[in-house]
PyMOL Python script that loads the backbone (N, CA, C, O; Angstrom):
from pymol import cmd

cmd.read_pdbstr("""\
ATOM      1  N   UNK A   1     287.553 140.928  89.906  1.00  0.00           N
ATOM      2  CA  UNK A   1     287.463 139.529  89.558  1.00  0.00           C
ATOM      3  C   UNK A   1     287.670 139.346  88.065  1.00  0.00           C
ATOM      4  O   UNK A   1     287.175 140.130  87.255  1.00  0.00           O
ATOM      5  N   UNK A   2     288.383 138.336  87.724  1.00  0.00           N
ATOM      6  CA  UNK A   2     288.996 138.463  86.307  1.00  0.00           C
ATOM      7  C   UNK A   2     288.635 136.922  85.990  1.00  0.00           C
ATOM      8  O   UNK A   2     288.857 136.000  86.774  1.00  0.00           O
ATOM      9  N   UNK A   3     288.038 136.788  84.704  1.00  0.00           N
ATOM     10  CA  UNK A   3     287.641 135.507  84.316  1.00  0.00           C
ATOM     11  C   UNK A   3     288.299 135.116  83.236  1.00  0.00           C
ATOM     12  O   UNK A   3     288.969 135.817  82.478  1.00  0.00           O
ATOM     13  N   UNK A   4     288.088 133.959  83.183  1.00  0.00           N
ATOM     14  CA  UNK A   4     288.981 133.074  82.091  1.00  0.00           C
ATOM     15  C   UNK A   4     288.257 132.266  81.420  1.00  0.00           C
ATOM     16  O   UNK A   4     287.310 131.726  81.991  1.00  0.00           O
ATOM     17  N   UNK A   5     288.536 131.987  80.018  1.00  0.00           N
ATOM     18  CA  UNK A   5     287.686 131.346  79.077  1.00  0.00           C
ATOM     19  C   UNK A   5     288.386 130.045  79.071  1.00  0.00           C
ATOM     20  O   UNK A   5     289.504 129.718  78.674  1.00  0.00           O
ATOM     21  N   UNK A   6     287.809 129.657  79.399  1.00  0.00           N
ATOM     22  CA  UNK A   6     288.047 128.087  79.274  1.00  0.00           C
ATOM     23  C   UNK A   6     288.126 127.365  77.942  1.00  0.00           C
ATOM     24  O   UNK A   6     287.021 127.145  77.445  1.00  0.00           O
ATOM     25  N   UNK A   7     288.747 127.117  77.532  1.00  0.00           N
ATOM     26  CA  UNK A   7     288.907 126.394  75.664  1.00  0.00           C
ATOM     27  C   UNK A   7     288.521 124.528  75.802  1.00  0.00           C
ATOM     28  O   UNK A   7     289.283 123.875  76.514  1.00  0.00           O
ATOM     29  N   UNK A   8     287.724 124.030  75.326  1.00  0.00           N
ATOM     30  CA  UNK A   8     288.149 122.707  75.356  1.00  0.00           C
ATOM     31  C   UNK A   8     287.368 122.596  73.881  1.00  0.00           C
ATOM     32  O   UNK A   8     286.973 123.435  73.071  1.00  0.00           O
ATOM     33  N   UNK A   9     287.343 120.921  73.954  1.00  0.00           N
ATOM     34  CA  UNK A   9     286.894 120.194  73.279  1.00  0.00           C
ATOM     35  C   UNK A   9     285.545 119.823  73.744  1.00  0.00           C
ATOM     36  O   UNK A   9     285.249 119.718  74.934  1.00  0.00           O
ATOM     37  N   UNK A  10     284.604 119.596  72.590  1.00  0.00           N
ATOM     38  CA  UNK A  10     283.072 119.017  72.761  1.00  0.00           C
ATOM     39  C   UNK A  10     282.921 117.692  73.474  1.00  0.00           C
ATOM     40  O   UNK A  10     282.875 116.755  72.677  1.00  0.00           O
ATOM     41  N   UNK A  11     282.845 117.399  74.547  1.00  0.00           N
ATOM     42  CA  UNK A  11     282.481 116.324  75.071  1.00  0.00           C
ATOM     43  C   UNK A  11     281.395 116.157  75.770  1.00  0.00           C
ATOM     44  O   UNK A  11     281.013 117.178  76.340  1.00  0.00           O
ATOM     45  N   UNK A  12     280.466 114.772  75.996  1.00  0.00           N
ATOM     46  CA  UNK A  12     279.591 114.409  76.923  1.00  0.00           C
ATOM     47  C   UNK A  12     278.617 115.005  76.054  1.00  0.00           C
ATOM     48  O   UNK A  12     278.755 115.606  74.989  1.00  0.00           O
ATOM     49  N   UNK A  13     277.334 114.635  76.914  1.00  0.00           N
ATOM     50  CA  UNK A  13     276.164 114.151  76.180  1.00  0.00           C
ATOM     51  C   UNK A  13     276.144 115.546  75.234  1.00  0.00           C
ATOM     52  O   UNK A  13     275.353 115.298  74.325  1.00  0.00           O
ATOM     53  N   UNK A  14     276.510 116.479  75.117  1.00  0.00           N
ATOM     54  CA  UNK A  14     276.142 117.601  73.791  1.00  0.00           C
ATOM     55  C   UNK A  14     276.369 117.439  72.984  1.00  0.00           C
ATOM     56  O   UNK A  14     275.650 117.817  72.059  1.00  0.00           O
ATOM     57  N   UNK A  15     277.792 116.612  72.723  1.00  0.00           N
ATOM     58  CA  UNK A  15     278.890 116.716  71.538  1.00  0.00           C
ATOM     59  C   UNK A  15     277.893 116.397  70.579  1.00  0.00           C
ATOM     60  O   UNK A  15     276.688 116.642  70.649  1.00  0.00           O
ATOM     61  N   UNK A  16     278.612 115.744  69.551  1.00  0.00           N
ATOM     62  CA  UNK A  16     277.510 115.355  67.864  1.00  0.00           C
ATOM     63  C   UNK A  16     278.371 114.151  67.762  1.00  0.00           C
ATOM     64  O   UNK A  16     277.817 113.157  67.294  1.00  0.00           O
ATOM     65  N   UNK A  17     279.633 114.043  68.113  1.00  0.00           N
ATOM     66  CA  UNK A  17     279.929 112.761  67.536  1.00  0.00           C
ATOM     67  C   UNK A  17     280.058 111.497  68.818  1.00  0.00           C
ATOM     68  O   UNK A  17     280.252 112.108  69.868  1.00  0.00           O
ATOM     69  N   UNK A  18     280.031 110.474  69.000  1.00  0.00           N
ATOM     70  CA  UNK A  18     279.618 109.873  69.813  1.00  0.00           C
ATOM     71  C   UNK A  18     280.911 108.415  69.476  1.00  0.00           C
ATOM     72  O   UNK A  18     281.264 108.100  68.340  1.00  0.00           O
ATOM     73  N   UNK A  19     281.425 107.720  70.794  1.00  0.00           N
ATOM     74  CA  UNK A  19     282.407 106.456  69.967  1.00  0.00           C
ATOM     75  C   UNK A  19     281.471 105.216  70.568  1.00  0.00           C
ATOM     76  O   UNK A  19     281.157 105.128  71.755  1.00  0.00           O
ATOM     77  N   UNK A  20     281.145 104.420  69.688  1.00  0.00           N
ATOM     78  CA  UNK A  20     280.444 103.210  70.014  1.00  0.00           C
ATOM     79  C   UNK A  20     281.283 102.175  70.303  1.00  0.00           C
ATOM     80  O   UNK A  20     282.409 102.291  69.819  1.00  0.00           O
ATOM     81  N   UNK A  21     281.091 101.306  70.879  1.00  0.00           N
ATOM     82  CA  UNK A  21     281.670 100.595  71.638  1.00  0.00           C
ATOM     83  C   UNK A  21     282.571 100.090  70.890  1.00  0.00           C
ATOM     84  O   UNK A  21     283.740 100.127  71.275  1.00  0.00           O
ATOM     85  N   UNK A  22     282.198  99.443  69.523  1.00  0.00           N
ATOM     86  CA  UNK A  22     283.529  98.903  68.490  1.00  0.00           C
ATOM     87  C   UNK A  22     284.869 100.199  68.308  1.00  0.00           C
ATOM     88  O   UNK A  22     286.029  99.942  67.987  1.00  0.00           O
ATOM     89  N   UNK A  23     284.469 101.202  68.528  1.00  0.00           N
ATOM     90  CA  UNK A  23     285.550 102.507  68.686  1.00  0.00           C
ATOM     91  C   UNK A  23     285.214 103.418  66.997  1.00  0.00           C
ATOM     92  O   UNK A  23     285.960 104.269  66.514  1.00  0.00           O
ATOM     93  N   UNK A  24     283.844 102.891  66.356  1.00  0.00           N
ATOM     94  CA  UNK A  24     283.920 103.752  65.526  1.00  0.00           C
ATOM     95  C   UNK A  24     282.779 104.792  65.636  1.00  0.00           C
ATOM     96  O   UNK A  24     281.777 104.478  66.279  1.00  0.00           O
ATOM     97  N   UNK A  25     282.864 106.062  65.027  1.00  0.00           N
ATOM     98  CA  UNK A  25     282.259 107.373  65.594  1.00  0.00           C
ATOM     99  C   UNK A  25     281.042 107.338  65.034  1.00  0.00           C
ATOM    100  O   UNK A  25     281.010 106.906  63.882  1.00  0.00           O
ATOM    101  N   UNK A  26     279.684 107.784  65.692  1.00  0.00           N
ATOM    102  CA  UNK A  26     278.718 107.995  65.207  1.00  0.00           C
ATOM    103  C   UNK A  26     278.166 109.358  65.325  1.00  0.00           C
ATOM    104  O   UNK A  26     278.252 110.001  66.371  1.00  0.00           O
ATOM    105  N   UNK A  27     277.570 109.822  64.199  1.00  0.00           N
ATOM    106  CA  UNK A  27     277.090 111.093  64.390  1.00  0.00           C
ATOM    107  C   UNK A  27     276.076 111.002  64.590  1.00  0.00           C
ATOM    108  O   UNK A  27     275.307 110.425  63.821  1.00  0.00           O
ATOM    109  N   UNK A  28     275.539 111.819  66.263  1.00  0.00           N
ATOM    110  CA  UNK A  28     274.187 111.879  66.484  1.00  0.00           C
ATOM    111  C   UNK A  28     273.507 113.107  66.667  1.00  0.00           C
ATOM    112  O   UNK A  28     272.615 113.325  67.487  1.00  0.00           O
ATOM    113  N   UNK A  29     274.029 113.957  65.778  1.00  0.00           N
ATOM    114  CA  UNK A  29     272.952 115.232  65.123  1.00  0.00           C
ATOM    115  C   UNK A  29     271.846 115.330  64.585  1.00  0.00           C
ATOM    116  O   UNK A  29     271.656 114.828  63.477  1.00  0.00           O
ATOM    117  N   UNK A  30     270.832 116.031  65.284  1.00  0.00           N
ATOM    118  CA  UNK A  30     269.770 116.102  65.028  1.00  0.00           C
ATOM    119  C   UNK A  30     269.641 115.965  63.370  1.00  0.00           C
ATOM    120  O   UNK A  30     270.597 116.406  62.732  1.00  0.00           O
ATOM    121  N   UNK A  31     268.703 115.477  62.742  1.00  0.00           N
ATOM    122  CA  UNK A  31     268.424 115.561  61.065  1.00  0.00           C
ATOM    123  C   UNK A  31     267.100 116.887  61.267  1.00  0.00           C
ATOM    124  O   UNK A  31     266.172 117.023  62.064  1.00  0.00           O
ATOM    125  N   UNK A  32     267.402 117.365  60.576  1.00  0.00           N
ATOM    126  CA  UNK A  32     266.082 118.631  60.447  1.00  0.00           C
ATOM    127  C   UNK A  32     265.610 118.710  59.339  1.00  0.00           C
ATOM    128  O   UNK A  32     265.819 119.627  58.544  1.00  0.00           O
ATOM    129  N   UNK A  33     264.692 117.435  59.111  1.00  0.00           N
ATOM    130  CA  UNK A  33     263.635 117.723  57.927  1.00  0.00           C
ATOM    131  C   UNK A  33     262.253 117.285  58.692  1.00  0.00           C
ATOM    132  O   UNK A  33     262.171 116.792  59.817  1.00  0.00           O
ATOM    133  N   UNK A  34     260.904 117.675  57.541  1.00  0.00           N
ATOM    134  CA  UNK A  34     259.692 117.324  58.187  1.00  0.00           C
ATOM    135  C   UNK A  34     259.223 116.216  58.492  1.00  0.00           C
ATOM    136  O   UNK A  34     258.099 116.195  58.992  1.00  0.00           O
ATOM    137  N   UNK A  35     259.854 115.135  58.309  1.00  0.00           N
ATOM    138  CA  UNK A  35     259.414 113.567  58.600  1.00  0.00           C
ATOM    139  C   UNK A  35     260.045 113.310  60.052  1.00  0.00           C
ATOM    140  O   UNK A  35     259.333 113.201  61.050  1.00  0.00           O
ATOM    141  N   UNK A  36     261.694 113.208  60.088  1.00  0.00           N
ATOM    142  CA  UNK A  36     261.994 113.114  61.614  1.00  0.00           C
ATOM    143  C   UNK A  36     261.316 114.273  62.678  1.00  0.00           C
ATOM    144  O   UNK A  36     261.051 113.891  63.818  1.00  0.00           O
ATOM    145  N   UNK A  37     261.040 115.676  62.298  1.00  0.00           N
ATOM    146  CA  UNK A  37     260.239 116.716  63.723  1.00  0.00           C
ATOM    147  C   UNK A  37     259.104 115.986  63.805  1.00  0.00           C
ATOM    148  O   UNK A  37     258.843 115.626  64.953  1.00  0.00           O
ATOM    149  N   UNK A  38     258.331 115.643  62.950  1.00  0.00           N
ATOM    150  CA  UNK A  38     256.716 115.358  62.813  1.00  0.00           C
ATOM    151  C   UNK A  38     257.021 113.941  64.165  1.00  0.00           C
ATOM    152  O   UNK A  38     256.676 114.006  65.345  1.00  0.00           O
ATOM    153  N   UNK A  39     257.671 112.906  63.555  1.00  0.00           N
ATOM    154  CA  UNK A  39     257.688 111.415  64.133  1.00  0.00           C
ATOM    155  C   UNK A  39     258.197 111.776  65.389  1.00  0.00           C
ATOM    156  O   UNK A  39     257.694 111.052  66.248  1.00  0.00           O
ATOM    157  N   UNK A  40     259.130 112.743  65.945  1.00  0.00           N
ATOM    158  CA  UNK A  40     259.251 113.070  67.410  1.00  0.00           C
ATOM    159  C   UNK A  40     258.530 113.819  68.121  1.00  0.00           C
ATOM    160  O   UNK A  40     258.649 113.703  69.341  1.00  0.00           O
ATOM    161  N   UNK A  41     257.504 114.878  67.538  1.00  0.00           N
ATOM    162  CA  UNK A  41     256.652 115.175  68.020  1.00  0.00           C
ATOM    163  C   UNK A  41     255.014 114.334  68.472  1.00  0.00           C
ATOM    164  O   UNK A  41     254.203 114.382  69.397  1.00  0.00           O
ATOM    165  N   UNK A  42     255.214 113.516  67.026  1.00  0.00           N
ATOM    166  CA  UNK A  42     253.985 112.409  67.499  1.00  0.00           C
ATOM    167  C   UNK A  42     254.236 111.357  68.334  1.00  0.00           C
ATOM    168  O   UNK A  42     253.395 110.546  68.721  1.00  0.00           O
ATOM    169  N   UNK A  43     255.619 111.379  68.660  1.00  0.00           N
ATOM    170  CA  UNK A  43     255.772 110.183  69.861  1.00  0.00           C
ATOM    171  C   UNK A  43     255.759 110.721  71.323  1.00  0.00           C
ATOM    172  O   UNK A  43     255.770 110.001  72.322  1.00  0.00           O
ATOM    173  N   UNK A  44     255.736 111.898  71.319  1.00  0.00           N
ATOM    174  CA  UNK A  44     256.018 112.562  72.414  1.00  0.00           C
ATOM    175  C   UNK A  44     254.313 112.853  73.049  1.00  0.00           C
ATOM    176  O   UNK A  44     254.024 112.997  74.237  1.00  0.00           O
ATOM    177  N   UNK A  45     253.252 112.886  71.746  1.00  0.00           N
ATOM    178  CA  UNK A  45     251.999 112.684  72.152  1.00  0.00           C
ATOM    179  C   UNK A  45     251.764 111.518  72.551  1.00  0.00           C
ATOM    180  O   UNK A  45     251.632 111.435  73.772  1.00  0.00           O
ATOM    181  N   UNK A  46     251.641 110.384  71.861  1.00  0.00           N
ATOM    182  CA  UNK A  46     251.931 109.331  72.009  1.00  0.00           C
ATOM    183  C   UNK A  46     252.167 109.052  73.690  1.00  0.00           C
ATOM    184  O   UNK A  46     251.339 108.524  74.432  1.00  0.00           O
ATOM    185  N   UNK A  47     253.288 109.467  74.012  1.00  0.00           N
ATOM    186  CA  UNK A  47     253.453 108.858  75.059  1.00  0.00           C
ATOM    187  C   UNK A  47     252.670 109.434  76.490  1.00  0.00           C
ATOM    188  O   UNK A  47     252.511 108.875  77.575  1.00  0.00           O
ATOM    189  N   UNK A  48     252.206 110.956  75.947  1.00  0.00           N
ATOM    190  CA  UNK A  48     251.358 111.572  77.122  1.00  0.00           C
ATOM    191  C   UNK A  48     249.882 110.790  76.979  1.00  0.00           C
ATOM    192  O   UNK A  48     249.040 110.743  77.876  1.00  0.00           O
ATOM    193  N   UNK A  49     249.773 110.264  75.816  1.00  0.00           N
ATOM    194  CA  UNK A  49     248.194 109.637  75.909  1.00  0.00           C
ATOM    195  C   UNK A  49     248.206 107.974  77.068  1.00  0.00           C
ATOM    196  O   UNK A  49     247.481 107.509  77.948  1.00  0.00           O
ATOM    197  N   UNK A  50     249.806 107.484  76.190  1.00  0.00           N
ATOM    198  CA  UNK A  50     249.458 106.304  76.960  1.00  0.00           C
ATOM    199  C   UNK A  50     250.048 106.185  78.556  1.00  0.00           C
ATOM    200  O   UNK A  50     250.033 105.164  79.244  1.00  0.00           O
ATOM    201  N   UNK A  51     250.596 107.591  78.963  1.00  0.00           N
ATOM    202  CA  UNK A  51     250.782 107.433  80.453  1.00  0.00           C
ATOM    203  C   UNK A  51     249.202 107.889  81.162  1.00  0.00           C
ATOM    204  O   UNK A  51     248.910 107.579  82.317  1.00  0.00           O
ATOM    205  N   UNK A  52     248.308 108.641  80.281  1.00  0.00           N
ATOM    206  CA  UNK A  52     247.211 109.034  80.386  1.00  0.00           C
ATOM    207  C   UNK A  52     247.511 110.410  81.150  1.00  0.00           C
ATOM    208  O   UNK A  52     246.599 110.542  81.966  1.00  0.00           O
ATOM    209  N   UNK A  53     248.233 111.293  81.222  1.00  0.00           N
ATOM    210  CA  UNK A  53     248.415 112.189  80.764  1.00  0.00           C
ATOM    211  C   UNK A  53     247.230 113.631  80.227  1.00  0.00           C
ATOM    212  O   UNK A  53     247.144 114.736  80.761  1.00  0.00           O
ATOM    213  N   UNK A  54     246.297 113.001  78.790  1.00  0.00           N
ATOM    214  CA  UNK A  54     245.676 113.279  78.272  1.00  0.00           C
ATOM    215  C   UNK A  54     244.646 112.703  77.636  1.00  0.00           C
ATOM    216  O   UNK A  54     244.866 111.766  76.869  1.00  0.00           O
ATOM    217  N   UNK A  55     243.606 113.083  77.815  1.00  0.00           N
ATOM    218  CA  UNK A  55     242.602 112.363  76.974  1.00  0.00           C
ATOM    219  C   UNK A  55     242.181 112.034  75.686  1.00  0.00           C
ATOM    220  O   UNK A  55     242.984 112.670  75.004  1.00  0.00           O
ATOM    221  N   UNK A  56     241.477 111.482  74.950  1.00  0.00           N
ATOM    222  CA  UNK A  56     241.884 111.064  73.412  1.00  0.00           C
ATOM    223  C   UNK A  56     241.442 112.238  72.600  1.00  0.00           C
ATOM    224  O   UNK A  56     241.995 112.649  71.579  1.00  0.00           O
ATOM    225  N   UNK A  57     240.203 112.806  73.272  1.00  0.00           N
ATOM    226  CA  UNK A  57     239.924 114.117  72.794  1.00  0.00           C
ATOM    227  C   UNK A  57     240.981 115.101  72.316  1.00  0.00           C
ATOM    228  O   UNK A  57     241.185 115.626  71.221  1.00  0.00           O
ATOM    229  N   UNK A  58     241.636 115.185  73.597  1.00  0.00           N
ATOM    230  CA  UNK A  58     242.767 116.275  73.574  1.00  0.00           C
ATOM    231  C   UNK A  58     244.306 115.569  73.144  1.00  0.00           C
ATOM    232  O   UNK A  58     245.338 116.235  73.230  1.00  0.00           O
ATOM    233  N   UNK A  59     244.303 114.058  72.649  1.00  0.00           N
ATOM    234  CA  UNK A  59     244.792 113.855  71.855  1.00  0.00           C
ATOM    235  C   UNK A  59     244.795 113.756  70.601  1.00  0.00           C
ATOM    236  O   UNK A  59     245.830 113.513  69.981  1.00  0.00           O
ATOM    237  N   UNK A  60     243.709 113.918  70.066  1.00  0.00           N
ATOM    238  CA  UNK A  60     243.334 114.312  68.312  1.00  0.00           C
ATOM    239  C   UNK A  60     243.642 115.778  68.207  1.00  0.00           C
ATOM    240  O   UNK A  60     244.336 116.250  67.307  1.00  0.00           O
ATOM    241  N   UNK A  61     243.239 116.283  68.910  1.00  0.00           N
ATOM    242  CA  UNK A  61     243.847 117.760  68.993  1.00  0.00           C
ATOM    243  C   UNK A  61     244.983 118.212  68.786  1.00  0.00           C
ATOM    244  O   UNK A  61     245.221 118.763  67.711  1.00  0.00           O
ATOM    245  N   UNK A  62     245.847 118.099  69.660  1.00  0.00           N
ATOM    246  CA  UNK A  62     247.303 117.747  69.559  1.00  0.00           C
ATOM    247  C   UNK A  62     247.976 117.511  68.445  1.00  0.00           C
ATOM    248  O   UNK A  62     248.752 118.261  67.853  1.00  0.00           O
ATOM    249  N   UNK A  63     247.609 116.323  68.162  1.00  0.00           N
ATOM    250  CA  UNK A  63     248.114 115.528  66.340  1.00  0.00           C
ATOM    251  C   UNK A  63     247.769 116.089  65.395  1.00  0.00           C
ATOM    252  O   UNK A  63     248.463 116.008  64.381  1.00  0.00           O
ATOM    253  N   UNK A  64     246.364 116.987  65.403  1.00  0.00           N
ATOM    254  CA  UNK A  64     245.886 117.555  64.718  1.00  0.00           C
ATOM    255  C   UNK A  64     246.821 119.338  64.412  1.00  0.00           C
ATOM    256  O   UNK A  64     246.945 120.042  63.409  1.00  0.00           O
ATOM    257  N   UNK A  65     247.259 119.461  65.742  1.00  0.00           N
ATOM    258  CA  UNK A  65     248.462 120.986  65.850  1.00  0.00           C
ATOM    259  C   UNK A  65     249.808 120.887  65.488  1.00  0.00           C
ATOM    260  O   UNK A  65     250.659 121.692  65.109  1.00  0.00           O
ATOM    261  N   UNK A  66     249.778 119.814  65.683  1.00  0.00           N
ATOM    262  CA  UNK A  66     251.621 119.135  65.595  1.00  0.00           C
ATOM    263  C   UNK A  66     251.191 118.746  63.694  1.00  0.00           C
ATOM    264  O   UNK A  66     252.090 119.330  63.087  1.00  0.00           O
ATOM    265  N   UNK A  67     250.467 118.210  62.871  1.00  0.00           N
ATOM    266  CA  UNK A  67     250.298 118.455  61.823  1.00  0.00           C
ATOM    267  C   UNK A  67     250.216 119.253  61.103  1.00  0.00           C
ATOM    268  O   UNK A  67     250.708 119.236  59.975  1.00  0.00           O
ATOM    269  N   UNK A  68     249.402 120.374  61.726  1.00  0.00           N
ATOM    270  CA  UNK A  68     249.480 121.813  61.411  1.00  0.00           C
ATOM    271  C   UNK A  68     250.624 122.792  61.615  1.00  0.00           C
ATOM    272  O   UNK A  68     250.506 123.925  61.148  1.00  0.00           O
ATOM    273  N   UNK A  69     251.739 122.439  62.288  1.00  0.00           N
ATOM    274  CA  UNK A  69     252.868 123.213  62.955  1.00  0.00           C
ATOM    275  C   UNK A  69     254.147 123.031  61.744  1.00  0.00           C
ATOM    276  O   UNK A  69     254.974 123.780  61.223  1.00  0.00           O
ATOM    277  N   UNK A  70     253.685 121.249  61.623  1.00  0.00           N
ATOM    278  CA  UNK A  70     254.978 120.510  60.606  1.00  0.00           C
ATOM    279  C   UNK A  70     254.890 121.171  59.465  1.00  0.00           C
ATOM    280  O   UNK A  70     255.922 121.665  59.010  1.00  0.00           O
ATOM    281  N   UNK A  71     253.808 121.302  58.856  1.00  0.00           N
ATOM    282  CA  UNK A  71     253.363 121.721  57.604  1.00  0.00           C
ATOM    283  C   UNK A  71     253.888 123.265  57.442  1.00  0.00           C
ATOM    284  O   UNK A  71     254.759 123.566  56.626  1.00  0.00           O
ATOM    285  N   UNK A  72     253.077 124.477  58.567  1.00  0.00           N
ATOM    286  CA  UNK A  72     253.764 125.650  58.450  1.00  0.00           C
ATOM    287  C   UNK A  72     255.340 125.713  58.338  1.00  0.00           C
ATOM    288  O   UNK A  72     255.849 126.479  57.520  1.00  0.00           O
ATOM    289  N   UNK A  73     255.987 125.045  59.020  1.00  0.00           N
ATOM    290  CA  UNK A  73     257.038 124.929  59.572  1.00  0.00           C
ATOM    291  C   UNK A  73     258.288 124.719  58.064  1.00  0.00           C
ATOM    292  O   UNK A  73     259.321 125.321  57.772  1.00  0.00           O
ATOM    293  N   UNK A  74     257.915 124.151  57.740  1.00  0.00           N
ATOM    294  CA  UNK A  74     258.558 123.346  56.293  1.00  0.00           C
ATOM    295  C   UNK A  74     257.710 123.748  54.892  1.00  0.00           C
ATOM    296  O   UNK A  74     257.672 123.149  53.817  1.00  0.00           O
ATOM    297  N   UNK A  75     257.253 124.601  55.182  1.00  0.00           N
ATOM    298  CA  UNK A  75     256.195 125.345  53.680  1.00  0.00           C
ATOM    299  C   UNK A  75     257.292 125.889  53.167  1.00  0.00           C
ATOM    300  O   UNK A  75     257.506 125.490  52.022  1.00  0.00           O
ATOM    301  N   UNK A  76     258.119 126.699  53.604  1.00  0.00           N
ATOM    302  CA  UNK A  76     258.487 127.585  52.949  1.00  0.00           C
ATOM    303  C   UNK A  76     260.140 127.317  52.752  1.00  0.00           C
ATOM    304  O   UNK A  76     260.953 128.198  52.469  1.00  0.00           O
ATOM    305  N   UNK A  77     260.480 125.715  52.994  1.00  0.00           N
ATOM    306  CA  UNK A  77     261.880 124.968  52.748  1.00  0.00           C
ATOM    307  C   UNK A  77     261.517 124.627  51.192  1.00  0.00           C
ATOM    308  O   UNK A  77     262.320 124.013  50.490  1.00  0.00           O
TER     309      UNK A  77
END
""", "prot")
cmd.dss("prot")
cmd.show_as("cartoon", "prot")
cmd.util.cbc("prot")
cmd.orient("prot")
């Protein structure tokens, strides 16, 4: 059995660049600094508290790790 590499172009939801409806391109690559990880990680608590999910207990917790994670995480940028 003999395989073949398929060559294309980046398309569909992976790509990075994206055409908005007026036809001009947007780049939707992740930004990787500590303000955007922190704000997607706290929304992502966020949203397990208010589907209830988790309790508030074990949501201070949480915020409290995801603070502690951001911080290690970006110490040494």
């Amino acid at each position: 059995m003999a395989t073949k590499k398929i060559i294309g172009k980046d398309i569909g939801n992976n790509s990075i660049d994206k055409t908005a409806k007026g036809g001009d391109k947007i780049n939707t690559q992740n930004t990787n600094d500590k303000i955007s990880t922190e704000l997607w990680m706290q929304h992502f608590a966020n949203a397990l508290v208010n589907q209830n999910a988790i309790d508030e207990k074990t949501y201070k917790k949480l915020m409290t790790k995801i603070n502690t994670e951001v911080n290690r995480r970006y110490s040494a940028h």
